[in-house]
C-alpha positions as CSV (number, residue, x, y, z in Angstrom):
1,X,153.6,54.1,-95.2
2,X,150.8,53.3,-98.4
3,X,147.3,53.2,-96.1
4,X,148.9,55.2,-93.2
5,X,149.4,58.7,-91.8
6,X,152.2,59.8,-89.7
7,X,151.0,61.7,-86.9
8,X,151.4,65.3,-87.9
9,X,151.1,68.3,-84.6
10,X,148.7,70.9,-85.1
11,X,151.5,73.2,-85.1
12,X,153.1,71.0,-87.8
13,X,150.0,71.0,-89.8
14,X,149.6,74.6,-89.7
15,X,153.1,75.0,-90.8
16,X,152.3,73.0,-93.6
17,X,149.3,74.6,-94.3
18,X,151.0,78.2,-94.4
19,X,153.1,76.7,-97.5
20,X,153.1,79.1,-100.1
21,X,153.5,78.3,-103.4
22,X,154.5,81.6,-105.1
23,X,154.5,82.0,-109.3
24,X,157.6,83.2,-110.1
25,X,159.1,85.0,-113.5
26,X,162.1,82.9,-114.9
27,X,163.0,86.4,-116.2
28,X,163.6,87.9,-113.6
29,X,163.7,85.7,-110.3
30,X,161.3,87.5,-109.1
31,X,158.0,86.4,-107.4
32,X,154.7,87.5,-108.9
33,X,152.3,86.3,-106.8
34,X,151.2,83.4,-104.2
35,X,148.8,80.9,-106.0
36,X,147.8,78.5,-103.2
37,X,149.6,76.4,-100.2
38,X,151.6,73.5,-100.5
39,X,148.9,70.5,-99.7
40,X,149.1,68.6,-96.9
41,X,148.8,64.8,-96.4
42,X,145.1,65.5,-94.7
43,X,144.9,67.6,-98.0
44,X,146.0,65.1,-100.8
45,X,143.9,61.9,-98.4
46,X,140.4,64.2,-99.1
47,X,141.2,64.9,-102.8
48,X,142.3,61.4,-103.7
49,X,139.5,60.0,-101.4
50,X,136.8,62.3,-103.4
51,X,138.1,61.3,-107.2
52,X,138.3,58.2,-105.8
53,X,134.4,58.6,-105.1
54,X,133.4,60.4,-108.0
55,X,134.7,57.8,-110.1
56,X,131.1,55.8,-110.8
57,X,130.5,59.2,-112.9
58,X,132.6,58.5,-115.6
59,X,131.7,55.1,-116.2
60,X,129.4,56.6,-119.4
61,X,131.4,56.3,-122.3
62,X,129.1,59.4,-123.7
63,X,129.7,61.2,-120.8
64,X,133.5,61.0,-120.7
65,X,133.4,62.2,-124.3
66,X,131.4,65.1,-123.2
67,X,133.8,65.9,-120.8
68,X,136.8,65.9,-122.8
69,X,135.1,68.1,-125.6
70,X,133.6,70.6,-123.5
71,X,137.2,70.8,-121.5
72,X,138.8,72.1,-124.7
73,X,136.5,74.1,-125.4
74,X,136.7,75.7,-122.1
75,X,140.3,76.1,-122.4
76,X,139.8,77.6,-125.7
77,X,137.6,80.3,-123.9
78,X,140.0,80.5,-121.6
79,X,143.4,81.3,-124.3
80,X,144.2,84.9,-123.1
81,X,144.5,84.0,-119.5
82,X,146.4,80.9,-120.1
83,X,149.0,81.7,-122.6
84,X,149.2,85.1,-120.6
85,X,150.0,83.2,-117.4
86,X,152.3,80.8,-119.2
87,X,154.1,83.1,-120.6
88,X,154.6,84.8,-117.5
89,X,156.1,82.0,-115.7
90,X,158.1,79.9,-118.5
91,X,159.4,82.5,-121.0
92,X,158.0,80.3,-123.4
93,X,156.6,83.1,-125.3
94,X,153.0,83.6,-126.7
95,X,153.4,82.5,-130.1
96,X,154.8,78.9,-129.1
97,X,152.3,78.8,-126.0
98,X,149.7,79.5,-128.2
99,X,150.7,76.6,-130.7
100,X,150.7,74.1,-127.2
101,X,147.4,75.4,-126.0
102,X,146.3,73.9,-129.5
103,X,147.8,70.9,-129.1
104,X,146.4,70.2,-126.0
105,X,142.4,70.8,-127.2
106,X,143.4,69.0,-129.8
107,X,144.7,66.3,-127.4
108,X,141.2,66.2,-125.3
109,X,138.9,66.0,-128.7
110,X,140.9,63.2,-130.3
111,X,140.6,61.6,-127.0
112,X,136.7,61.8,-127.5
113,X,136.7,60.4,-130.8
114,X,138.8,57.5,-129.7
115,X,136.3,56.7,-126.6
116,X,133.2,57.5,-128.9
117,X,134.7,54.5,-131.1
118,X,135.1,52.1,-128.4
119,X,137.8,50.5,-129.8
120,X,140.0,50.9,-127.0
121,X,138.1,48.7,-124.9
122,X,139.4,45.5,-126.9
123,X,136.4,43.6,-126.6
124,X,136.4,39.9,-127.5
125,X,134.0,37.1,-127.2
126,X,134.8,33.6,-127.6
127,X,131.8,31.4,-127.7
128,X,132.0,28.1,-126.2
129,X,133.2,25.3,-128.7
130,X,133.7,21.2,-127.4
131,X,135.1,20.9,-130.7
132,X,138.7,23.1,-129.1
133,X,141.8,21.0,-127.6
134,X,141.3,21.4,-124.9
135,X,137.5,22.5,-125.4
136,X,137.0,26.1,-125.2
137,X,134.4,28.4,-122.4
138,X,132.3,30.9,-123.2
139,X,135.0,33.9,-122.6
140,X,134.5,37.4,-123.1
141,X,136.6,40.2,-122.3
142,X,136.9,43.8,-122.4
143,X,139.2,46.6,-120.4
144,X,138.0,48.2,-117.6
145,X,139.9,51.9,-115.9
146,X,142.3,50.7,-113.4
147,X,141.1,54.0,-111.1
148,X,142.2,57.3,-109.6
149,X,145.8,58.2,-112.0
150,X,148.2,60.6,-110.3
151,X,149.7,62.9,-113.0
152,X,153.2,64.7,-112.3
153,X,153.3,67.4,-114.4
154,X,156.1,68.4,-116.9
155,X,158.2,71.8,-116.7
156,X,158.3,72.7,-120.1
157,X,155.1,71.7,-121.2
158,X,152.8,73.6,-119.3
159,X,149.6,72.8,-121.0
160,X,150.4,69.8,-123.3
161,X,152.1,67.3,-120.7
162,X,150.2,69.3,-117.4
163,X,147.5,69.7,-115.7
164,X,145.2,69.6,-119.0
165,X,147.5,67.9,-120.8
166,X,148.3,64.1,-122.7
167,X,148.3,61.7,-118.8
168,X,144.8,63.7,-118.1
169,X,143.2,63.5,-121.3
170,X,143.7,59.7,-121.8
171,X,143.3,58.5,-118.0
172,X,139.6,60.8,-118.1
173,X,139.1,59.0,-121.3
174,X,139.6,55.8,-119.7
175,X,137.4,56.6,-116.7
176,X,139.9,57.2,-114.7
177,X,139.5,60.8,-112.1
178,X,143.1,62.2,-112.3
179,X,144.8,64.1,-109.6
180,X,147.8,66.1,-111.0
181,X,150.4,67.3,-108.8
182,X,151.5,70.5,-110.3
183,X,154.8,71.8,-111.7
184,X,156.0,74.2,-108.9
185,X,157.3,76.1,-112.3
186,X,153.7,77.3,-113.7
187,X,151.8,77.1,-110.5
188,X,149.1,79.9,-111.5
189,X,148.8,78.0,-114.9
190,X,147.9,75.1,-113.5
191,X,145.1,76.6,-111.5
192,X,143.8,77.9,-114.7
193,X,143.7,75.3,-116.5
194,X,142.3,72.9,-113.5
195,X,139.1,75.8,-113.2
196,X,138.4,74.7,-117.0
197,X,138.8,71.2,-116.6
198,X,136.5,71.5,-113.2
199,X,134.0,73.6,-114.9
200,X,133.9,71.3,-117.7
201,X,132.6,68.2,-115.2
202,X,130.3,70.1,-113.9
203,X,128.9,71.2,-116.8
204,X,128.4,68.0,-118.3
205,X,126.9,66.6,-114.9
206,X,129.7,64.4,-113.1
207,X,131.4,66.0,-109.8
208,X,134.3,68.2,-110.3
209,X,136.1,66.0,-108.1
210,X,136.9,64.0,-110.9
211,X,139.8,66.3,-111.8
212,X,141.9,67.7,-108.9
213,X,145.6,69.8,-108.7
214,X,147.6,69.7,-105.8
215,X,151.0,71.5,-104.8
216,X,153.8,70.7,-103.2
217,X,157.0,68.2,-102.9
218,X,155.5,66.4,-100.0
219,X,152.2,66.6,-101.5
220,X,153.8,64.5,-104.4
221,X,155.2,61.6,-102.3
222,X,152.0,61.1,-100.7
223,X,149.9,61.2,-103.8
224,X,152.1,58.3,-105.0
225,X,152.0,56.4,-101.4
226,X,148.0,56.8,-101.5
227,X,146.5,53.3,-101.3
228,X,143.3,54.7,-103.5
229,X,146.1,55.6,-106.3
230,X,146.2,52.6,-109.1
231,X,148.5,54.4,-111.8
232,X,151.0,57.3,-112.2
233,X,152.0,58.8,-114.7
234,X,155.4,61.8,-114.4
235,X,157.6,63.7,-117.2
236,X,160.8,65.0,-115.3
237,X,164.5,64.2,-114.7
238,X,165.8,60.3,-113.7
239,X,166.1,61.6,-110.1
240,X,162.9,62.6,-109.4
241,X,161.2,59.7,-111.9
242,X,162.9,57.4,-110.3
243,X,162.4,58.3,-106.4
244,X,158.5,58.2,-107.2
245,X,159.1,54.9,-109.7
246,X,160.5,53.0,-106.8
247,X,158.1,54.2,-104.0
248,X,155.2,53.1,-106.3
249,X,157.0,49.9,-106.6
250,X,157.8,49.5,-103.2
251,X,153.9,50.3,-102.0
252,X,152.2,47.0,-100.0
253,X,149.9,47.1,-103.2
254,X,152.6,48.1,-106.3
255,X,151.0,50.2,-109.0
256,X,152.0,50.9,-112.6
257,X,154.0,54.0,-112.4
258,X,155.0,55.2,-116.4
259,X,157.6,57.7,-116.2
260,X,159.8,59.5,-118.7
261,X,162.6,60.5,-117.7
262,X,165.0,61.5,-120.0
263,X,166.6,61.1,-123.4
264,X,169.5,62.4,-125.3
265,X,168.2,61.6,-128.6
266,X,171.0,60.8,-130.7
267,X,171.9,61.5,-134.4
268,X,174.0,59.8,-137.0
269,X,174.8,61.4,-139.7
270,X,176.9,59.2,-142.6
271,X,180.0,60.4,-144.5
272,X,177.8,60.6,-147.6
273,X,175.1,63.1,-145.7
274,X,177.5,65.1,-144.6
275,X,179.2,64.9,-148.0
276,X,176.0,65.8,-150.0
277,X,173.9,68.4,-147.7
278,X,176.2,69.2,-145.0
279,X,175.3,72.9,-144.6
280,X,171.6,71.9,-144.5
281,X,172.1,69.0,-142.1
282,X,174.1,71.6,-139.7
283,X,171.7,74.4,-140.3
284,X,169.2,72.1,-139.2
285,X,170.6,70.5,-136.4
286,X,170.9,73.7,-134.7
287,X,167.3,74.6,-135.2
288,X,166.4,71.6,-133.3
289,X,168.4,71.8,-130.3
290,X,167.7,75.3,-129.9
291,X,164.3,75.1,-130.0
292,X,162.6,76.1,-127.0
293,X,166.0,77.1,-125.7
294,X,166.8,73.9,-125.7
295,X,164.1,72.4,-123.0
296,X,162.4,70.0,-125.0
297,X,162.7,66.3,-124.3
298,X,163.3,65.7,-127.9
299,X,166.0,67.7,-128.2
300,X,169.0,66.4,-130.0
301,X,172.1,65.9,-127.7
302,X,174.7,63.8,-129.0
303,X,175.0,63.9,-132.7
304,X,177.9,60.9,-134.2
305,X,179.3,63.2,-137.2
306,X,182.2,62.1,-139.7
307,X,185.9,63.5,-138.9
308,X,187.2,64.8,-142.2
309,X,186.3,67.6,-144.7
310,X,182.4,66.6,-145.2
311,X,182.1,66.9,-141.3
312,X,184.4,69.8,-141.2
313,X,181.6,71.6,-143.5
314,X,178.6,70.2,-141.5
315,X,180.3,71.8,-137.8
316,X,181.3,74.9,-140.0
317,X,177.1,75.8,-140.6
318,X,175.7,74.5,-136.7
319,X,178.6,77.0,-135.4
320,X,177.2,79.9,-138.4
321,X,173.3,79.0,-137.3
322,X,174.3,78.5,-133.5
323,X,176.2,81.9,-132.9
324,X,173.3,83.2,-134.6
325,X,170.8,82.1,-131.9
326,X,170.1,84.8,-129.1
327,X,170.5,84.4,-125.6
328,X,167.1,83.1,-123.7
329,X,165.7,82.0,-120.8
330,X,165.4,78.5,-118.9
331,X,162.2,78.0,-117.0
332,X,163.7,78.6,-113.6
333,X,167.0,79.2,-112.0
334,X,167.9,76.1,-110.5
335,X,167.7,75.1,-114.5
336,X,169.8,77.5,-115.4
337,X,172.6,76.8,-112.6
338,X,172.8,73.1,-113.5
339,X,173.0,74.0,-117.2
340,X,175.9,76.4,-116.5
341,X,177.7,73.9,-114.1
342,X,176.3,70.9,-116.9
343,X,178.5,72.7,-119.4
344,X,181.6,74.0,-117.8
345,X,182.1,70.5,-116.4
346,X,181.6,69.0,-119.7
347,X,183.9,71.8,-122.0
348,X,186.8,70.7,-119.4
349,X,187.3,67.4,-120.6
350,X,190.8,66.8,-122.3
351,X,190.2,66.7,-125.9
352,X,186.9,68.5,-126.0
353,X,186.4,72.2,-128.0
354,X,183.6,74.8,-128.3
355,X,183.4,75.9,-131.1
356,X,180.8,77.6,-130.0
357,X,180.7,78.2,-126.3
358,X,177.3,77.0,-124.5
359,X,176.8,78.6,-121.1
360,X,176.0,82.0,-119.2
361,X,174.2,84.5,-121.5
362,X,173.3,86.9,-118.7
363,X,172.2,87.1,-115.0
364,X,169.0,85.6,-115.9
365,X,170.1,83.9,-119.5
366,X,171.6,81.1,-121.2
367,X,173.9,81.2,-124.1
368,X,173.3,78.4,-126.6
369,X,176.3,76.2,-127.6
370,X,177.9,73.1,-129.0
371,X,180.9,70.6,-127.5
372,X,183.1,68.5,-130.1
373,X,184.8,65.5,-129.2
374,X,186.9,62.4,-131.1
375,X,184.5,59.5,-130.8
376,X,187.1,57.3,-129.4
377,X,186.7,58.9,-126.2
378,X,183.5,57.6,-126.0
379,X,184.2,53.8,-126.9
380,X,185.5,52.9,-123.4
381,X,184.2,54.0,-120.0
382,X,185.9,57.2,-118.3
383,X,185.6,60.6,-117.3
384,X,184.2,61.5,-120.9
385,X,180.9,59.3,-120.4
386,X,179.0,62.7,-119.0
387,X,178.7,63.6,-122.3
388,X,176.8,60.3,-122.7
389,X,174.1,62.0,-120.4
390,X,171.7,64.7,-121.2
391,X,172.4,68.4,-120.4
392,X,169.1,69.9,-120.4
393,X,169.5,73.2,-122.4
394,X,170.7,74.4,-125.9
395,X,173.4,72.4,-125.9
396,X,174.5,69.6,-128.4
397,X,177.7,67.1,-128.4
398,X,178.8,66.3,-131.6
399,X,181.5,63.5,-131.7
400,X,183.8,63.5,-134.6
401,X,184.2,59.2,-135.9
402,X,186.8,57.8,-138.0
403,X,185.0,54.5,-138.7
404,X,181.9,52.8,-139.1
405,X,183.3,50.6,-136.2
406,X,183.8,53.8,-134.0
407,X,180.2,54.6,-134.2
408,X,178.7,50.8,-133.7
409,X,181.1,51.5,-130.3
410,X,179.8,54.2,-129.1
411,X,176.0,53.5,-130.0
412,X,176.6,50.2,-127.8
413,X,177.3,52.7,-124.9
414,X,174.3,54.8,-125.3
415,X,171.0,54.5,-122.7
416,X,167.5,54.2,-123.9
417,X,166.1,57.0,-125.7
418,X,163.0,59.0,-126.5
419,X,164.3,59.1,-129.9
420,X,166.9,58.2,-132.5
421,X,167.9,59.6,-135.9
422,X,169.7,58.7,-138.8
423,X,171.2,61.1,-141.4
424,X,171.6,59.2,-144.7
425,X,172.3,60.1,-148.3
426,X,169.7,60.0,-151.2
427,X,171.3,57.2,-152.8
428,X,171.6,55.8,-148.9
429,X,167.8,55.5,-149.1
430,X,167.8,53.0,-152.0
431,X,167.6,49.5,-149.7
432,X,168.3,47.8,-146.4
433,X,171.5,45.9,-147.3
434,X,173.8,48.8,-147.2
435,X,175.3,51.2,-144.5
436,X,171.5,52.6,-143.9
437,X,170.1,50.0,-143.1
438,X,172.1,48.5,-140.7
439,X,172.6,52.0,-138.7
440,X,169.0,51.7,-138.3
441,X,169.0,47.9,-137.2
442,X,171.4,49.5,-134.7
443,X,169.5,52.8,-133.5
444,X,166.2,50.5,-133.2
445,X,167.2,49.2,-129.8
446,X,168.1,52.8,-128.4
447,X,164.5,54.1,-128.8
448,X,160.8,54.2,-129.1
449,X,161.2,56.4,-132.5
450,X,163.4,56.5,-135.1
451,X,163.9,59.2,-137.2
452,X,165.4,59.1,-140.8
453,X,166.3,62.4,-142.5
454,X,164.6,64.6,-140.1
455,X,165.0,66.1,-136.6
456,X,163.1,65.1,-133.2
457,X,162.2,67.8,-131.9
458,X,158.2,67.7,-132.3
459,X,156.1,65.1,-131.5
460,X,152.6,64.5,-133.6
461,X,149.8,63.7,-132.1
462,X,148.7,61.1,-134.2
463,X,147.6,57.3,-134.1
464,X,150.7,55.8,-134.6
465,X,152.8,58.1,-132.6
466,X,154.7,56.4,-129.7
467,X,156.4,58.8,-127.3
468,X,159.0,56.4,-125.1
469,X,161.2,54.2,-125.4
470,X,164.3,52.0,-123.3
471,X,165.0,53.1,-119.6
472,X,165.9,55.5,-118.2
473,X,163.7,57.6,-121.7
474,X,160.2,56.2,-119.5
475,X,159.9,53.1,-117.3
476,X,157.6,51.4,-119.1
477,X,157.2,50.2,-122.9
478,X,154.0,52.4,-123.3
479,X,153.7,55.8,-125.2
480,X,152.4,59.1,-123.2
481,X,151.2,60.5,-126.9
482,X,149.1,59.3,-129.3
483,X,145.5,57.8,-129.2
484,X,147.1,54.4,-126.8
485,X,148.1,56.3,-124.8
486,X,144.9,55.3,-122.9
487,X,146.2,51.6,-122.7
488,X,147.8,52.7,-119.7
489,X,144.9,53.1,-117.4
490,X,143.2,50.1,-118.4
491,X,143.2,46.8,-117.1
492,X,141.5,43.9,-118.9
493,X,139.0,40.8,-117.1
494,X,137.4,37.7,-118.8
495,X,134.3,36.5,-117.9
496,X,133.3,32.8,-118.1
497,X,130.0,30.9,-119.1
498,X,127.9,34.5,-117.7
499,X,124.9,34.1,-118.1
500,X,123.8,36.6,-120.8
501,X,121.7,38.9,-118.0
502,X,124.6,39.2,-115.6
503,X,127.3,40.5,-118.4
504,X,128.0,44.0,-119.0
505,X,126.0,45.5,-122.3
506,X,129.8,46.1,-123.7
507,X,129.9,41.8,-124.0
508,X,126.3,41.2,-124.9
509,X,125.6,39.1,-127.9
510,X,123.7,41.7,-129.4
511,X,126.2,44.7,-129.4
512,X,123.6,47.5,-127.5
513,X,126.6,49.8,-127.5
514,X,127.3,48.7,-131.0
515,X,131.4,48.4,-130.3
516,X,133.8,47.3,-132.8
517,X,135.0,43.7,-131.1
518,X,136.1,40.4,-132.4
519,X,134.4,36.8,-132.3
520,X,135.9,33.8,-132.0
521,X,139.3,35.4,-133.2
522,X,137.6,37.4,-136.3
523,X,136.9,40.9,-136.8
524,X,133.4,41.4,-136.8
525,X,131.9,43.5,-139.9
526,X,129.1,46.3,-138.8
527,X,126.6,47.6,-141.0
């Protein structure tokens, strides 16, 4: 259907038009308000068709850094009314939406450092040489924004990974307009945060076009199927990623679609961990997958701990520091079902305990919990391989191993991941040639990031960060944090023996834009 419209009634477009899309509070079940109409595809054809437009404007490197920085500060302004109508649609709470609105400006000005630089553009000249086998061209190449980026906004990030957040920043940074569809979980958020982001073009000169939200499921599907769409970006479950992965695969024109889609982040923890700092390792353990009540992608869900007294002692503190850990809420309702059912399906498996008991905390709550499980169950496929899948919530599987060769069995078993961790020993730490080392040979595979002594629940925003990893954790090998993240919206041409007028100033001999770039394979020293 990619470049085509189904023909739609009047009375079917005005039943579309009346759509609501209602904020609702996850505390309650309650609507609060109606925030806007579900978009129709006449709807998501003008927005995509006007970023697609308004596109010219960004190509101004200063301009797109202009942009980004005034965005966050306008989002700044805009903190009371953010976090207030985060808060009221998430549970999230102030304090930790407060934290996220600060990750997110910080997001938007590291961005504008990283396109002031220039860098990112990868520019690299090779002058002709006849002396080459076979002789070389004059070739020079840069990156160039692939166009308008669809963004599918995240549930439980509704600033960092939304409407303001990591796929915007980086595909503006790029030059890329961005159409997010928005999380039908913090609808009224997202309008907030789009007015900044819209005031922020205008303010800086370039149409507000350039940023756009729209609503709806529908909505969704034809943002993806637009033929003016070159790249998607989407945090959410493997159903939905993938439904949207393989329509933007399956478009007459295919376009990059980078998806993450889930990851249960597992942990090994040696005999000689557990042995030296179990109560710290358990204590910690449950801090992490509680955190956020258990709705961050990071959150550790299968943990590989020794059978035996030293584990004995590391379950003993997660149960203290879990039964500990108050009731809260999950960002909607259909969350919290699927957790509940997730659970119960899960606790009645032969063979598995509770020592606490994950589950129901209320009408409107979810308890927090942890399953145990011998490890062998896991080394062969059967009934038990659900707990091989994530079960979104503060829940945690912690399988009990008998032998180094129980754990190599299962880890062979395990999907990609966002992350993977290892629990080692101080003396563990001394070199690669013992038991240390090769769990981490063996957890490498399994994920974008591995973790050594620490838990993965928090994600830096920082240069060398990658955030993704095997499928199903994202569909692609790149990261959605972290200054390349703007690799994904760029595309890179050569041009041959150009005459010097006819090249873009960005592969000019005499560097106008003074970028950082390489010639003839060497890194070429400014200043």
């Amino acid at each position: 259907m990619c470049g085509t419209q189904a023909a739609v009634t009047p009375q079917q477009e005005e039943s579309a038009v009346s759509a609501p899309v209602w904020s609702v509070d996850p505390r309650t079940g309650k609507q609060r308000e109606q925030v806007a109409v579900e978009a129709t595809a006449e709807e998501v054809d003008r927005v995509v068709r006007a970023a697609h437009a308004a596109r010219g404007s960004l190509a101004d490197r200063t301009v797109r850094a202009a942009l980004l920085r005034t965005a966050a500060d306008l989002l700044d302004e805009a903190r009371d009314q953010l976090v207030e109508a985060a808060d009221a649609e998430t549970a999230l709470g102030p304090a930790r939406l407060t934290g996220e609105l600060a990750r997110t400006t910080y997001q938007l000005r590291a961005f504008a450092t990283i396109v002031d630089e220039g860098a990112f553009l990868d520019v690299r000249i090779d002058h002709a040489d006849a002396t080459q086998t076979p002789p070389w061209p004059d070739l020079r190449r840069y990156k160039l924004p692939l166009g308008v980026v669809a963004v599918y906004a995240a549930s439980n990030f509704p600033l960092a990974f939304s409407v303001p957040g990591g796929d915007t920043a980086s595909a503006l940074a790029a030059g890329c307009p961005v159409v997010v569809k928005a999380h039908p979980d913090h609808p009224a958020t997202s309008e907030v945060a789009a007015a900044a982001l819209r005031r922020a073009a205008e303010r800086v000169g370039v149409p507000a076009d350039v940023i756009a939200v729209v609503h709806g499921f529908e909505a969704g599907i034809e943002l993806v199927r637009h033929p003016l769409i070159a790249a998607a970006g989407f945090t959410g479950s493997v159903r939905g990623g993938r439904a949207l992965h393989d329509a933007a695969a399956s478009r007459p024109v295919p376009i990059p679609f980078h998806g993450e889609l889930g990851s249960l982040n597992p942990v090994v923890v040696t005999e000689a961990a557990a042995a030296e700092r179990g109560d710290q390792i358990g204590a910690g353990l449950a801090g992490s997958m509680t955190l956020g009540v258990g709705q961050f992608c990071t959150k550790p869900g299968f943990v590989l701990a020794p059978a035996g007294p030293a584990g004995d002692g590391l379950v003993k503190s997660l149960t203290e520091a879990v039964s500990n850990t108050d009731a809260g809420v999950l960002l909607d309702h259909r969350m919290r079902d699927n957790f509940v059912a997730g659970v119960k399906e899960r606790a009645e498996l032969a063979d598995v305990e509770a020592p606490v008991t994950p589950g129901s905390g209320g009408e409107h709550t979810v308890s927090a919990g942890f399953l145990t499980v011998p490890a062998r169950r896991l080394t062969e496929d059967g009934p038990h391989d659900v707990l091989l899948e994530e079960c979104f919530g503060p829940v945690t599987v912690v399988a009990r191993y008998e032998s180094d060769d129980e754990i190599s069995a299962v880890l062979g078993r395990l999907p990609g991941n966002l992350t993977a961790t290892v629990q080692i020993s101080a003396a563990e730490g001394e070199g690669t040639e013992g038991r240390a080392g090769a769990l981490i040979a063996e957890l490498t595979p399994l994920a974008g990031r591995v973790l050594v002594n620490g838990w993965p629940t928090g994600v830096a925003v920082a240069p060398a960060q990658h955030h993704g990893g095997p499928y199903p954790a994202t569909t692609s090998t790149s990261t959605s944090v972290g200054g390349t993240a703007i690799e994904r919206w760029l595309r890179p041409v050569a041009y041959q023996d150009t005459p010097a007028a006819l090249l873009p100033p960005e592969l000019r001999d005499e560097n106008p834009l003074e970028l950082p770039r390489r010639i003839n394979g060497i890194r070429e020293q400014r200043g």
